[in-house]
N, C-alpha and C positions, 0 to 999 in steps of 0.2 A: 440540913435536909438534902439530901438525892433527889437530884431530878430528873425525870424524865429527858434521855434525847433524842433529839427531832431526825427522820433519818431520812434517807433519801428520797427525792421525788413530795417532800412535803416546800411547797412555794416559800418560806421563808427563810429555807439554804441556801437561795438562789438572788433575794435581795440585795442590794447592798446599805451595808446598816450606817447608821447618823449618828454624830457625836452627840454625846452626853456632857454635862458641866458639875462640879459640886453638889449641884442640889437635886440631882439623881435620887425620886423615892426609890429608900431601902437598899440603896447603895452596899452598903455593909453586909445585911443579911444575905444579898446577891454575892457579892462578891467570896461571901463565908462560906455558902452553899455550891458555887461553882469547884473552890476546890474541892469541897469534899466529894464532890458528883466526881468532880478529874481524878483521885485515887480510888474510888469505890470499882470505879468502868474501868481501872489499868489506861487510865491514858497518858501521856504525857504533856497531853493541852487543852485545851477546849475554849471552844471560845461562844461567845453570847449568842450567836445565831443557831446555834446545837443546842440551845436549852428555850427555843422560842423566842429570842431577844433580838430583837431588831439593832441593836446599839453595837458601839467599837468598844467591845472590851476581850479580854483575853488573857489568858491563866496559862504560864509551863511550870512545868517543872521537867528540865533534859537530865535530873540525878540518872538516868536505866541508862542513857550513854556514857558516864563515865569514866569505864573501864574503855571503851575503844576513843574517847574522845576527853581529854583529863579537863579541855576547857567547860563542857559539861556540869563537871563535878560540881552542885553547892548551887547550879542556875535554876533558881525558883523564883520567879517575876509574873508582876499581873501589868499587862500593857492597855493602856486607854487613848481612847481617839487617834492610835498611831495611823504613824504614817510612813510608807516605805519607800525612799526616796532615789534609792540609787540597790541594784545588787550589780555586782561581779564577780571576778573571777572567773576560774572556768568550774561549768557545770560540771555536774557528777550524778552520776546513778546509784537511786537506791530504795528496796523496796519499800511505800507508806502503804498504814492504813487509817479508816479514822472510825472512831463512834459513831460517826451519820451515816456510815455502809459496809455496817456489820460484814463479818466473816467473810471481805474479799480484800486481798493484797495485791499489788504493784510496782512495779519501776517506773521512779518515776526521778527526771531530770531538773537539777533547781543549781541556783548559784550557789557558789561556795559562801560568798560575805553576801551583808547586806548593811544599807545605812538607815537607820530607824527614827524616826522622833515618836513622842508617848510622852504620857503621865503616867504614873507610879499610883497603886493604891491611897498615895498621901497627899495627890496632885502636886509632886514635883516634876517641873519638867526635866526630860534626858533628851540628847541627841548624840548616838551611837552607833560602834560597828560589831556587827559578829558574825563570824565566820563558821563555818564547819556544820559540824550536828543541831548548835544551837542555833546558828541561820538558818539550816532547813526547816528545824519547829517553828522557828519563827513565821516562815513563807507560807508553812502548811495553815498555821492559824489564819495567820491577817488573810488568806484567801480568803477564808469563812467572811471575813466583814466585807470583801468585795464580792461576793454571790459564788465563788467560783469554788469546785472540789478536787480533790488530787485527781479523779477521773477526767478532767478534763485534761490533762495533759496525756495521757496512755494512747497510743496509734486507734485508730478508729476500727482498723481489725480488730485490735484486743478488747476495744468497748461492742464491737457485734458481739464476740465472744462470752461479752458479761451482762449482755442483756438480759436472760433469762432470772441470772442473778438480779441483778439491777430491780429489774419489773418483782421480783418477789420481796424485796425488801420496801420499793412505795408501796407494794398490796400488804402489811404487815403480816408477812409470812416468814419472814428472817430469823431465826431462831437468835436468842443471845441471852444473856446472863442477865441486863440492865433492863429495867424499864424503856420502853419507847415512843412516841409519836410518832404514824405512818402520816403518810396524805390522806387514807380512805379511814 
């Protein structure tokens, strides 16, 4: 099933979400429905607080970067309860957007690697490193479980600049393709 996602300026983007265990009601069917929400919307992630869920969980797939980034290729993972424990490197610039704020792009600065811990949709645990286009998806998500959106890092001029924007998409005025939940 397509769900609906929740866009900007609706309070539960901005929470930060609580581990879940095993015995997570409908697990499965969540988890089934999240991707299909993440290729239906063209995204390459989504994570549970973009579909109303309060909880750590989160869905990529970085296959659209493979041609510029070959480590990309074939990375389709659903992350639980992570936890991001370390990033470096040096940052780089590059412009994101997300599902939760339709029809505006950015530059925006993130570590090259990052070090991760998660469960796996099978609850096995991993603790790992990755670098490049897949570290930045990574960063862009797990943001969503700490309340925080790529707009928060863009210079505070460019966010005066996108206020008008901003304000039309909490007032569900944002045009897009996908089902939505505004705040109002």
């Amino acid at each position: 099933m397509i769900l609906p996602i929740y866009v900007y300026g609706h309070p539960i983007l901005r929470k930060v979400s609580v581990d879940i265990d095993k015995d997570y009601e409908g697990f499965d069917k969540l988890l089934k429905d999240m991707w299909q929400t993440m290729y239906e919307t063209d995204g390459v992630g989504l994570a549970a607080p973009q579909i109303g869920k309060n909880i750590r969980l989160f869905v990529i797939d970085a296959n659209p970067f493979e041609e510029i980034d070959p480590k990309a290729k074939g990375f389709k993972k659903a992350f639980i309860n992570a936890e991001i424990t370390d990033r470096s490197g040096e940052e780089w610039t590059m412009e994101e957007g997300c599902l939760s704020i339709p029809n505006i792009n950015e530059d925006v600065d993130r570590a090259d690697k990052v070090h991760i811990k998660y469960y796996d949709e099978n609850w096995d645990f991993h603790e790992e490193d990755y670098e490049g286009h897949v570290a930045r998806v990574i960063q862009h998500e797990y943001d969503h479980l700490e309340g925080k959106m790529f707009i928060d890092y863009v210079s505070p001029l460019r966010k005066r600049l996108l206020k008008g924007k901003l304000s039309a998409i909490s007032n569900g005025k944002a045009r897009c393709r996908y089902r939505t939940v505004s705040p109002k």
